[in-house]
C-alpha positions in Angstrom: -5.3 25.7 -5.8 -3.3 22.4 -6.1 -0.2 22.4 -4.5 3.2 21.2 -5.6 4.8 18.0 -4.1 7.5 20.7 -3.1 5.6 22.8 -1.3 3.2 19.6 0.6 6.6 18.7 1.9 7.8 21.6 3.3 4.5 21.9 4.8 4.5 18.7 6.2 8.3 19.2 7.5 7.4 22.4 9.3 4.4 21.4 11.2 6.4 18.3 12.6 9.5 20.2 13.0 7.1 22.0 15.6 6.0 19.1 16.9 9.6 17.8 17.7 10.6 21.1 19.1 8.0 22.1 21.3 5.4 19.1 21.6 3.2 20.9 24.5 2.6 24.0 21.9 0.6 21.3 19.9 -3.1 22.1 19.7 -4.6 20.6 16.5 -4.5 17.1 16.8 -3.8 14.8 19.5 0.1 13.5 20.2 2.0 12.2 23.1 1.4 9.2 25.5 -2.0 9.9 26.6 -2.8 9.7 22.4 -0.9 6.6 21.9 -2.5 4.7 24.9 -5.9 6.3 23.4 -4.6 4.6 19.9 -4.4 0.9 22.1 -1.1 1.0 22.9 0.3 -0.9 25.9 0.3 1.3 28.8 2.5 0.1 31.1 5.1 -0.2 28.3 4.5 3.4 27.6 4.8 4.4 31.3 8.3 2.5 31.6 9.3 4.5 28.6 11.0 8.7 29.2 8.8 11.3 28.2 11.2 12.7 26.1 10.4 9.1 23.9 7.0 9.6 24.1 5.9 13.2 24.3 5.8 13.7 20.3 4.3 11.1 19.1 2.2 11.8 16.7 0.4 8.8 15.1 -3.2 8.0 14.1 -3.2 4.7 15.2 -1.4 1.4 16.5 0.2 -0.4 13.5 1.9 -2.8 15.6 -1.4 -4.3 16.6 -2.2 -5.0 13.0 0.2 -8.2 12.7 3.0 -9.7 14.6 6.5 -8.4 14.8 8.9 -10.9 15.8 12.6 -11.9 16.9 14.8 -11.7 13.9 12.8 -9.8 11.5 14.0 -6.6 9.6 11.4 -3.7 10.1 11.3 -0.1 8.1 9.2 2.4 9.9 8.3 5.1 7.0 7.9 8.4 8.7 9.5 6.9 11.5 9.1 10.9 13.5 10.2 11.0 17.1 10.5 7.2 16.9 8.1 5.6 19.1 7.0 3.0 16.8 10.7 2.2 15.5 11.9 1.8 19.3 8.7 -0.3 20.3 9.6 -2.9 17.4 13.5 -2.7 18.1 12.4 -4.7 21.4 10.1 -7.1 19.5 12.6 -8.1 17.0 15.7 -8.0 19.6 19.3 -8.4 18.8 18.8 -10.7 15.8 16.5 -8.5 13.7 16.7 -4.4 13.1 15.0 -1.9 12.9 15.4 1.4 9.5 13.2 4.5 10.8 13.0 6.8 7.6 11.9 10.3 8.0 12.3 13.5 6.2 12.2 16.1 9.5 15.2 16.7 11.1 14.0 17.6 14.2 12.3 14.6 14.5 15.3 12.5 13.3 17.3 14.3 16.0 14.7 13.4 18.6 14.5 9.9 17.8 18.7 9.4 18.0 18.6 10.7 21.8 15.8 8.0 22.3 17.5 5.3 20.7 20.9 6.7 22.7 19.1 7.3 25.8 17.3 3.4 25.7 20.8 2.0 24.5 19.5 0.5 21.8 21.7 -1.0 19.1 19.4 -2.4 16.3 17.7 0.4 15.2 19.1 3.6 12.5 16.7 6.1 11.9 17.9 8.3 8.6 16.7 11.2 6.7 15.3 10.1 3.0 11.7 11.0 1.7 9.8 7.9 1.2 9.8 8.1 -2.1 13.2 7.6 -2.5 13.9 4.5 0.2 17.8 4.6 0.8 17.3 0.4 0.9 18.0 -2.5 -1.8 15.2 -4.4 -3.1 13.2 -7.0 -1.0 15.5 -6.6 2.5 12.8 -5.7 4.7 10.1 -8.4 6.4 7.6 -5.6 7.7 6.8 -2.2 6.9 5.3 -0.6 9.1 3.6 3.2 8.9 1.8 5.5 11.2 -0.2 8.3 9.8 2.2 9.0 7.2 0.5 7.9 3.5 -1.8 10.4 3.9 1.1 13.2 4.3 2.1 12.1 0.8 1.6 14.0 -2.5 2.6 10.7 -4.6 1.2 7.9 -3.2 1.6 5.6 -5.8 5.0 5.9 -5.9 5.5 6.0 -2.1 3.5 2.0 -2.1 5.5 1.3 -5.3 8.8 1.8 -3.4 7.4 0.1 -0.2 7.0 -2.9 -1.8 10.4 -2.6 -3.7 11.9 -3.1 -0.4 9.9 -5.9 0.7 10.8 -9.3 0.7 8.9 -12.0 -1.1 5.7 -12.5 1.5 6.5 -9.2 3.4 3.8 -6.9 4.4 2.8 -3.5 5.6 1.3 -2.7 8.6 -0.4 0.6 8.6 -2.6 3.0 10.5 -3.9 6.2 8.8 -6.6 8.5 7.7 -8.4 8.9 5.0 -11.0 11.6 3.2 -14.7 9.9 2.4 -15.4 10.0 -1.0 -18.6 12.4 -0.1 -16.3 15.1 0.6 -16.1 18.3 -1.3 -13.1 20.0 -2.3 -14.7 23.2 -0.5 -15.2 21.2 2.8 -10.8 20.4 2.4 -10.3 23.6 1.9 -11.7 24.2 5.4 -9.3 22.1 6.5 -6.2 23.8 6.7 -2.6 23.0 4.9 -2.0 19.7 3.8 -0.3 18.6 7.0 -3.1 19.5 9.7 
């Protein structure tokens, strides 16, 4: 049975709500430091980092190791979650360039703020909009970055076409997810789960 864009969401809002709230509960798929040192992140800037930062993480791989993020630039993180990746590119870009985390779980969102509170950052706002529907004017972002978050998606057409609405002319996205192989059945997704595990 195909499920609404609705109900994928709520889905998907739920299972991370979990994660935010109780990360150590989390059983199906890998999360926390020791998944995003796994993923190639840098360790010892993990280590320096609280584990309230790090211990919900929940990304598939690193997309900050697909390009470089510099000094100055404006990033979005889309699906931002607890906020790893937005707070690990607020350093790269520094006081001159910003960082917009969007995510659509408000336990994650909360999560996030105490990072960004508790690391004093200043140049990164995480807010709650569904990536569909960016909260941004066209072409103000340099780099978009996502982690394991297209594939969450019910419209992904529209969640690209938005993307690059908010790009700027010769902007990019940087981005780390998962994908289905084209050999797989719809019986062998069913197997799988809801949308979100």
């Amino acid at each position: 049975m195909r499920q609404t864009p609705d109900a994928i969401r709520a889905m998907v809002r739920e299972r991370f709500a979990k994660v935010a709230r109780t990360p150590e509960r989390e059983k199906k798929f890998p999360i926390g430091p020791a998944s995003a040192k796994a993923l190639g992140y840098d360790r010892e800037e993990l280590d320096r980092l609280p584990l309230s930062v790090t211990e919900s993480f929940s990304g598939v791989g690193n997309p900050l190791s697909l390009g470089h993020i510099g000094p100055g630039q404006t990033v979005l993180d889309l699906g931002s979650g607890a906020g790893l990746d937005g707070i690990l590119t607020a350093r790269r870009v520094g006081s001159t360039g910003n960082v917009i985390g969007v995510d659509l779980t408000p336990e994650m969102l909360a999560k996030a703020r105490r990072a960004v509170e508790t690391l004093g950052l200043k140049n990164v706002a995480f807010l709650h909009a569904e990536i569909e529907g960016l909260p941004l004017p066209d072409g103000v972002v340099d780099v978009a970055i996502s982690n394991g978050v297209f594939n969450l998606c019910a419209d992904k057409p529209k969640v690209l076409a938005e993307v690059f609405r908010v790009l700027r002319f010769g902007g990019r996205l940087q981005m780390a997810d998962i994908l289905l192989h084209d050999d797989v059945t719809p019986e062998e997704v069913a197997t799988k789960g809801a949308w979100s595990d």
